[in-house]
C-alpha positions in Angstrom: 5.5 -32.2 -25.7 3.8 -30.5 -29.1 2.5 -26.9 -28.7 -0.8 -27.9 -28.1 -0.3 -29.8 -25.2 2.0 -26.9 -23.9 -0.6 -24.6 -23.8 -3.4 -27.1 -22.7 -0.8 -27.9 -20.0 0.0 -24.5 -18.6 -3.7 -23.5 -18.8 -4.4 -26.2 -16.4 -1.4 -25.2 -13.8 -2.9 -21.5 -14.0 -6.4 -22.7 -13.5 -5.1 -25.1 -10.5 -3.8 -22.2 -9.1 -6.4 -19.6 -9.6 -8.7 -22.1 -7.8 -6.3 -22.6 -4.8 -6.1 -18.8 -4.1 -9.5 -18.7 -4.1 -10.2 -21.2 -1.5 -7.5 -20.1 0.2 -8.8 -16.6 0.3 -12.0 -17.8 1.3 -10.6 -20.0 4.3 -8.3 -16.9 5.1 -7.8 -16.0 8.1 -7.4 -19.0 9.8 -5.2 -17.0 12.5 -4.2 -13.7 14.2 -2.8 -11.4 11.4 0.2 -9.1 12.4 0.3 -4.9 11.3 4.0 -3.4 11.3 4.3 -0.4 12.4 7.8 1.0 11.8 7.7 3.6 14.5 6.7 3.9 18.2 3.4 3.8 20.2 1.4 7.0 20.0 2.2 8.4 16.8 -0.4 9.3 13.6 0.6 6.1 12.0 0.3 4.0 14.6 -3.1 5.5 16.3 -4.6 4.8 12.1 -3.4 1.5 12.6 -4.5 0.2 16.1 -8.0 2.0 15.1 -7.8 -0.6 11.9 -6.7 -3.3 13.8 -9.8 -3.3 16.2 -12.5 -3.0 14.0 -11.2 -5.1 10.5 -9.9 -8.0 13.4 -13.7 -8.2 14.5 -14.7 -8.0 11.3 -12.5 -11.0 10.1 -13.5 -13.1 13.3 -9.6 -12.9 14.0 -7.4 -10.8 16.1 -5.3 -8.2 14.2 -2.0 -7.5 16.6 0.1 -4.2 16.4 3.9 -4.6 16.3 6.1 -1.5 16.4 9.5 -2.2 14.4 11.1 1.0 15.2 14.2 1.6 13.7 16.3 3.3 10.3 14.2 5.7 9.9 11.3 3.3 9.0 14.1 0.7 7.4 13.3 -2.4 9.6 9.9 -2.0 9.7 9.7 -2.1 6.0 11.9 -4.5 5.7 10.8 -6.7 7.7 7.2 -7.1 5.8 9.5 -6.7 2.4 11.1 -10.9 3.7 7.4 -11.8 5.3 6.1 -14.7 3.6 3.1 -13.6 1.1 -0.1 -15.4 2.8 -1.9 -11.8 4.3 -0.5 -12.8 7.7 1.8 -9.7 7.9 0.9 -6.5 7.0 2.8 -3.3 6.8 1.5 0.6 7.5 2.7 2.9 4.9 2.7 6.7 4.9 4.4 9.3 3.4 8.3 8.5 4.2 7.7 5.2 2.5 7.8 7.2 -0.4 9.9 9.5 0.4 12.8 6.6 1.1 13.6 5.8 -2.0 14.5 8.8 -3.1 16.5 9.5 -0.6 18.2 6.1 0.1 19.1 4.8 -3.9 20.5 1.3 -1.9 17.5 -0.1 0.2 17.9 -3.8 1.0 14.7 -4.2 -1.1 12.6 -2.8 -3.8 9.9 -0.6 -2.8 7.8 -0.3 -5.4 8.0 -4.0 -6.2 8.6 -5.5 -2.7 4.8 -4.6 -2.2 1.2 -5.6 -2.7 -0.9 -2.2 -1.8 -4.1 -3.0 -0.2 -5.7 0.6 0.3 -4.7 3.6 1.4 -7.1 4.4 4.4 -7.0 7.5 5.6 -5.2 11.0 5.0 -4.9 14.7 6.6 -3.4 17.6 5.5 -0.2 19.4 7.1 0.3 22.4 8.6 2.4 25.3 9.0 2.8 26.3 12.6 5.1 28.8 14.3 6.3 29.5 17.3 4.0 32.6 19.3 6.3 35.0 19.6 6.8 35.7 15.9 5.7 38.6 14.9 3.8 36.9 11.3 -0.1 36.6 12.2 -0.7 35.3 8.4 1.3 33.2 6.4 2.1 35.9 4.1 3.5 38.4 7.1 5.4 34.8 7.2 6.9 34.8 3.8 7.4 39.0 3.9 9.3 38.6 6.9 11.6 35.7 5.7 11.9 37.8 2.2 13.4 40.4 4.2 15.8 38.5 6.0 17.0 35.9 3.9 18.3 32.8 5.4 18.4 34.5 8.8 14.8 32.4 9.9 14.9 29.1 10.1 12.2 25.7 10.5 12.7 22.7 12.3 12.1 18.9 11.1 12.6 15.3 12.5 15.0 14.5 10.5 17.0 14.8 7.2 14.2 13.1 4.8 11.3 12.9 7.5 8.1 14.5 6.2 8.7 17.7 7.8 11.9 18.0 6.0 10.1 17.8 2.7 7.6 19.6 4.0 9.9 22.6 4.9 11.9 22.0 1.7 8.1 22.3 -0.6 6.9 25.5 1.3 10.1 27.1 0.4 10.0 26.7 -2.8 6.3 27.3 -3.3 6.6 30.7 -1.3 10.1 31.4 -2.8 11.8 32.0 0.4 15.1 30.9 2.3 14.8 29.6 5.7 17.4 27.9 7.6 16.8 24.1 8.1 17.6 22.8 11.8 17.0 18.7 12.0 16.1 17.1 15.4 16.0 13.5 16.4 12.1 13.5 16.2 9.3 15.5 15.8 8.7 15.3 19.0 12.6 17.3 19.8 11.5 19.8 17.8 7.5 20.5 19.0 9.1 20.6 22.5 11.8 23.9 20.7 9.2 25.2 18.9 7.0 25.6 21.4 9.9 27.5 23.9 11.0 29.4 20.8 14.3 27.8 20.1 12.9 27.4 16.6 11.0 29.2 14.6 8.8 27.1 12.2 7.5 23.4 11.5 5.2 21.8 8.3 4.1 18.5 10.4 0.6 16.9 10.2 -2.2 18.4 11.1 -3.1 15.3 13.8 0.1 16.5 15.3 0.1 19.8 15.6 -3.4 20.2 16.8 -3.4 19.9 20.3 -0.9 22.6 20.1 -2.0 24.7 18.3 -6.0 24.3 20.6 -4.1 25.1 23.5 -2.4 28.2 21.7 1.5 27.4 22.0 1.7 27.3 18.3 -0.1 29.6 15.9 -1.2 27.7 12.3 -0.7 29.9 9.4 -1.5 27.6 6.5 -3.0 24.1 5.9 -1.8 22.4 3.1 -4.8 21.5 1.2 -7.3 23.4 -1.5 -9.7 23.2 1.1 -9.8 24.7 4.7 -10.0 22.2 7.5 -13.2 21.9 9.4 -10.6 21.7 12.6 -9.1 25.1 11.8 -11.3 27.0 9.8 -10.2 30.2 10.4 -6.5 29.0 9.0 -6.0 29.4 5.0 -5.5 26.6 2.5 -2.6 26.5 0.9 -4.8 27.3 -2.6 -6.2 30.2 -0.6 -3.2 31.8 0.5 -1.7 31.5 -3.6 0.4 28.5 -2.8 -0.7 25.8 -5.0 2.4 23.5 -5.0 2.3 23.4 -1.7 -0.3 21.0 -1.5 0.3 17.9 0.2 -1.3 14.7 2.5 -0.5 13.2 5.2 -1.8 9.7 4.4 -1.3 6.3 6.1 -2.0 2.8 4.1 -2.2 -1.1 4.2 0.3 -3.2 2.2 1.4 -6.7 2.1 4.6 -8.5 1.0 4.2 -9.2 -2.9 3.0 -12.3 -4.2 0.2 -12.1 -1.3 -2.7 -13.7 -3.4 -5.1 -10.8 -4.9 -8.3 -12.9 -3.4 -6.4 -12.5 -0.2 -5.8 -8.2 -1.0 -9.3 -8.1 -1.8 -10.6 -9.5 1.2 -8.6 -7.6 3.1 -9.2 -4.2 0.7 -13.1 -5.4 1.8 -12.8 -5.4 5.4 -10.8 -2.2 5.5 -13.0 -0.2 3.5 -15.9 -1.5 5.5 -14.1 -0.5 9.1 -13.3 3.0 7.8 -16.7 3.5 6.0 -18.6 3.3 9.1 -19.8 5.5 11.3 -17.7 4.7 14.0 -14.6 4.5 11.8 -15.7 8.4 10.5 -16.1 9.6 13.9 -12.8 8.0 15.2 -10.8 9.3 12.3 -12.1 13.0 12.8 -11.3 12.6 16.1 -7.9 12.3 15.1 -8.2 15.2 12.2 -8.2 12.3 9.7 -10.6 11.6 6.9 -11.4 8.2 5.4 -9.8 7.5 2.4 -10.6 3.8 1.4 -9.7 3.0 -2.3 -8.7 0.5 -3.9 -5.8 -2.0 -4.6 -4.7 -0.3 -7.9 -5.7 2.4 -6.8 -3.3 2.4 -3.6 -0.9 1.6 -5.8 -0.7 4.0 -8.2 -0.8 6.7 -5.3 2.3 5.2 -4.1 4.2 5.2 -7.2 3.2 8.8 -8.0 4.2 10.0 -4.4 7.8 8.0 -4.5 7.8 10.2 -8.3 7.5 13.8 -6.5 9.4 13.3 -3.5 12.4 12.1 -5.5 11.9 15.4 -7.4 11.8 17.4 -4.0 14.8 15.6 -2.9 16.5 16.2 -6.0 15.8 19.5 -6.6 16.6 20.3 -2.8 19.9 18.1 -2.8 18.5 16.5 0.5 20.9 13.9 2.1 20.0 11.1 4.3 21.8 11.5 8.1 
């Protein structure tokens, strides 16, 4: 076969299968679509994506189901997506500890940046710092004088080595120069019950879940960690506010699929998403749940995830965190 032919050859394959996608895509979906969760019922995460699921599903004309793959730390979950065939039938939540993994965990049984087609990232909130009620700080920086002054005798509670309250806790000391004991739990919900009693002293965790607690007054907020106060808490500083720059940080939760998923079939989906959490009913469902929309694109997604996996290595570096 002469050069020529080569090319005229492989041009034809590529336009054979350019047109295929497309009429795939346009076909898609021809069946209920799954959405991995990998964590339980009832958490930010999975409330983003069982509001998704109703709304795209209808949207689609077909049924989006919910499957929690609890598990690792978020391991099975992922991986299971990561070894899904590519054809948009499974889909996989991402938030923040998907970036924080590899970082932490060098070894994963696949690649996460690579082992990925990112469809949008849909919504995000900000954390919080919360403290128990019976510390004496009122503002975060009675929070920061008091742990100056005792160094290392105060202490915050996270969900785990690695979780995002870890990191959390591990930013906020470095932004606010202090050193606080950290005391890991099985769960954030472990160490909301210990806060709460007083067993611990301090949490960084998302705004979505602290706020209940901190309506009904068992925790006080000191500082949310955006450059913007939260309409939900605006009598509570932003982290910009309260001269704490670096301790900015989202809570988001995304869409991805298993790479190789065809990009008519991303877009379509991208489409539907960004129509769901656009509307007025996906606004109002989100705020309910101290969320705002997000709703970018593709590459967009994308590069958000590889710039988070970027400073979470950093924090984990610099804080020579371990996984359990």
């Amino acid at each position: 076969m002469n050069f020529t032919r080569f090319l005229s050859t492989t041009a034809a394959v590529v336009c054979t299968l350019a047109i295929a996608q497309t009429v795939f895509a346009q076909n898609y979906p021809v069946r209920p679509i799954t959405i991995v969760v990998p964590y339980s019922v009832g958490g930010t995460t999975d409330i983003v994506a069982r509001l998704a699921a109703n709304q795209v599903g209808n949207g689609l004309g077909q049924p989006f189901v919910v499957d929690n793959k609890v598990g690792g730390g978020g391991l099975i979950g992922w991986g299971t997506v990561a070894r899904a065939a590519p054809d948009g039938y499974t889909l996989l939540t991402t938030e923040m500890s998907f970036t924080i993994a590899p970082g932490l965990l060098p070894k994963m049984p696949f690649d996460a940046q690579k082992g990925f087609s990112h469809i949008i990232t849909a919504a995000s909130a900000p954390h919080v710092l919360v403290v128990t009620p019976n510390l004496p700080a009122k503002t975060v920086q009675e929070f920061i004088a008091l742990a100056k002054a005792k160094p290392g005798s105060m202490n915050y509670g996270s969900g785990g080595n690695g979780t995002n309250t870890h990191l959390g806790g591990e930013l906020f000391k470095s932004a606010a120069g202090v050193d606080l004991m950290h005391v890991p739990y099985k769960g954030a919900g472990a160490v909301l019950t210990d806060l709460m009693a007083g067993q611990v002293q301090a949490l960084v965790t998302s705004l979505p879940t602290a706020l209940p607690h901190i309506k009904s007054g068992k925790l006080r907020a000191l500082v949310v960690t955006s450059d913007h106060r939260s309409p939900l808490l605006p009598d509570v500083p932003s982290a910009k506010e309260a001269n704490l720059p670096s301790f900015v940080m989202d809570f988001w939760v995304g869409f991805a699929a298993p790479a190789g998923t065809p990009q008519p079939v991303i877009d379509k989906l991208n489409h539907a998403f960004m129509s769901s959490l656009n509307s007025e009913d996906g606004k109002r469902r989100l705020a309910e749940q101290g969320l705002t929309p997000v709703a970018n694109t593709p590459a967009k997604a994308s590069q958000q995830a590889t710039a988070e996996m970027k400073r979470w290595a950093a924090v984990v570096k610099a804080g020579n965190i371990k996984p359990e």
